[in-house]
Backbone as CSV, one residue per row, in Angstrom:
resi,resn,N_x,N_y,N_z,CA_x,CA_y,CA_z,C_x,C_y,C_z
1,UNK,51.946,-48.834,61.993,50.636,-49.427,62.126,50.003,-48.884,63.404
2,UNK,48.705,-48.417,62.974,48.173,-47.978,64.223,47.500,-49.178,65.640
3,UNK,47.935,-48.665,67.051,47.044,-49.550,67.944,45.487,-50.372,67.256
4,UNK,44.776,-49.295,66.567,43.755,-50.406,66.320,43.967,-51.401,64.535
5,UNK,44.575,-50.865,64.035,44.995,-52.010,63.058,45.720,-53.451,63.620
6,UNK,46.531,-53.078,64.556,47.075,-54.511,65.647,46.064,-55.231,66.062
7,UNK,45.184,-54.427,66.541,44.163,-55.100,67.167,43.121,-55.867,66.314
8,UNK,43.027,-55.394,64.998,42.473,-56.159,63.733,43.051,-57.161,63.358
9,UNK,44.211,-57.069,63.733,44.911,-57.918,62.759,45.232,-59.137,63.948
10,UNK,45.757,-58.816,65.010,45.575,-60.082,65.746,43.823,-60.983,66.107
11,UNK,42.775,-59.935,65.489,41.706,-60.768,65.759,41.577,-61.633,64.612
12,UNK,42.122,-60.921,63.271,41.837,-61.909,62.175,43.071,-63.080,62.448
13,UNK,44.572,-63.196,63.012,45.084,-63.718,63.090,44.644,-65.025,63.813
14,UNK,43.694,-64.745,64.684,43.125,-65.770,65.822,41.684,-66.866,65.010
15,UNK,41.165,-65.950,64.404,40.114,-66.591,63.340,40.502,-67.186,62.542
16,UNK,41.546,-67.027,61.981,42.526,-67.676,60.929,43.027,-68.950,61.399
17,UNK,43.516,-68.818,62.585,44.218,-69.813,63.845,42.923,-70.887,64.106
18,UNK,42.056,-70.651,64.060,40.337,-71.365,64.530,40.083,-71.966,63.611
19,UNK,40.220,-71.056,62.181,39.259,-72.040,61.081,39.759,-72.792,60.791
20,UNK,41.536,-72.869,60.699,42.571,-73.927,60.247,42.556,-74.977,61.191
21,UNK,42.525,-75.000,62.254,42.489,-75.992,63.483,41.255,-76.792,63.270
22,UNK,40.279,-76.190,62.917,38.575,-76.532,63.501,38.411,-77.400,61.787
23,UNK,38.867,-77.079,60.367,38.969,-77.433,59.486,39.943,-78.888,59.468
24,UNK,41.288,-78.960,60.373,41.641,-79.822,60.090,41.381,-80.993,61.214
25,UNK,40.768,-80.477,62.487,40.040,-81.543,63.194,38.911,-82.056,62.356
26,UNK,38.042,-81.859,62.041,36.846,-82.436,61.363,37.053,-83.132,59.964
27,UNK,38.345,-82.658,59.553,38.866,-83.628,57.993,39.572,-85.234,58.966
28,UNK,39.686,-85.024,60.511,40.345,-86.013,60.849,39.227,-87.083,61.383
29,UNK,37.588,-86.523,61.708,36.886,-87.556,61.596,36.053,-87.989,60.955
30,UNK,35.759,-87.053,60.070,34.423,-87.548,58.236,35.501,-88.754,57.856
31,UNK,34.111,-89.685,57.440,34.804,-90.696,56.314,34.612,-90.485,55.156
32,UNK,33.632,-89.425,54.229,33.707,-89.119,53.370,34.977,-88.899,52.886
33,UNK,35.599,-89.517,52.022,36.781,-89.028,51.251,36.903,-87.393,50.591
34,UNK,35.712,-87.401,49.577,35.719,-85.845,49.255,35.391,-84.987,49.969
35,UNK,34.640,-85.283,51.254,34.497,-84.240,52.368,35.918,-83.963,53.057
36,UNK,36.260,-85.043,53.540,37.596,-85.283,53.871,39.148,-84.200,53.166
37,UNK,38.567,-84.391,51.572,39.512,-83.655,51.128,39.182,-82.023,51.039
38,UNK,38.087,-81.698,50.558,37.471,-80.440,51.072,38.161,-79.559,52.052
39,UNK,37.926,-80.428,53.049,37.995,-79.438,55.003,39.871,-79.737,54.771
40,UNK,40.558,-80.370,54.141,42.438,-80.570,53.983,42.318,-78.730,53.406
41,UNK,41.686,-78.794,52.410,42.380,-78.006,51.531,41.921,-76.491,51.999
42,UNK,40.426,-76.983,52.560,40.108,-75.461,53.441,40.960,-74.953,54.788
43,UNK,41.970,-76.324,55.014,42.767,-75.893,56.393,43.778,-75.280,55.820
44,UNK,44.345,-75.543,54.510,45.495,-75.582,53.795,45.247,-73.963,53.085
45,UNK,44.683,-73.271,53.220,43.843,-72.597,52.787,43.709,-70.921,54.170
46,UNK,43.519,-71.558,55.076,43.565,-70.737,56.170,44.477,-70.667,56.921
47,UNK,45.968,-71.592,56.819,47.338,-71.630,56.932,47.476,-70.434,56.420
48,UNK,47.682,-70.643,54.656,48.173,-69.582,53.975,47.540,-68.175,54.497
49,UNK,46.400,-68.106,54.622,45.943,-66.879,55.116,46.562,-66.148,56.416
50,UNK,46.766,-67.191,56.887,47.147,-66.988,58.348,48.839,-66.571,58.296
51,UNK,49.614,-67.113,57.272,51.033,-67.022,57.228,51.018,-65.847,55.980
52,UNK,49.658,-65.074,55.577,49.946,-63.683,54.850,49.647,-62.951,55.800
53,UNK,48.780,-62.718,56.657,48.844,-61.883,57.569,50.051,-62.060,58.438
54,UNK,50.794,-62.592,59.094,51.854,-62.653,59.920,52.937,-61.631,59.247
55,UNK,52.897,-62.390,57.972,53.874,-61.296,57.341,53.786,-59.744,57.481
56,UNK,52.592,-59.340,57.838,51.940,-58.029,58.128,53.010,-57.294,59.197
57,UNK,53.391,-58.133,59.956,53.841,-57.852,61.284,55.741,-57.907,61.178
């Protein structure tokens, strides 16, 4: 893997790291239930993304 593919890949790794965090803070204060479940499954969602790229490495 070249220096700048690392460098891609740890930026998407970090965005990945953000949206899952930032997705499952905000499912922790909506009271909407289906909003609620939404932002679960979009965190659940950017996990996996996040644990296919790792595998990269």
């Amino acid at each position: 893997m070249t220096p700048k593919e690392l460098l891609y890949l740890e930026d998407s790794l970090g965005m990945e790291r953000q949206l899952q965090t930032k997705c499952t803070d905000y499912a922790g204060k909506v009271q909407n239930p289906s909003l609620k479940n939404m932002l679960t499954g979009l965190a659940q969602e950017h996990q996996t993304h996040f644990d296919s790229l790792m595998k990269q490495l």
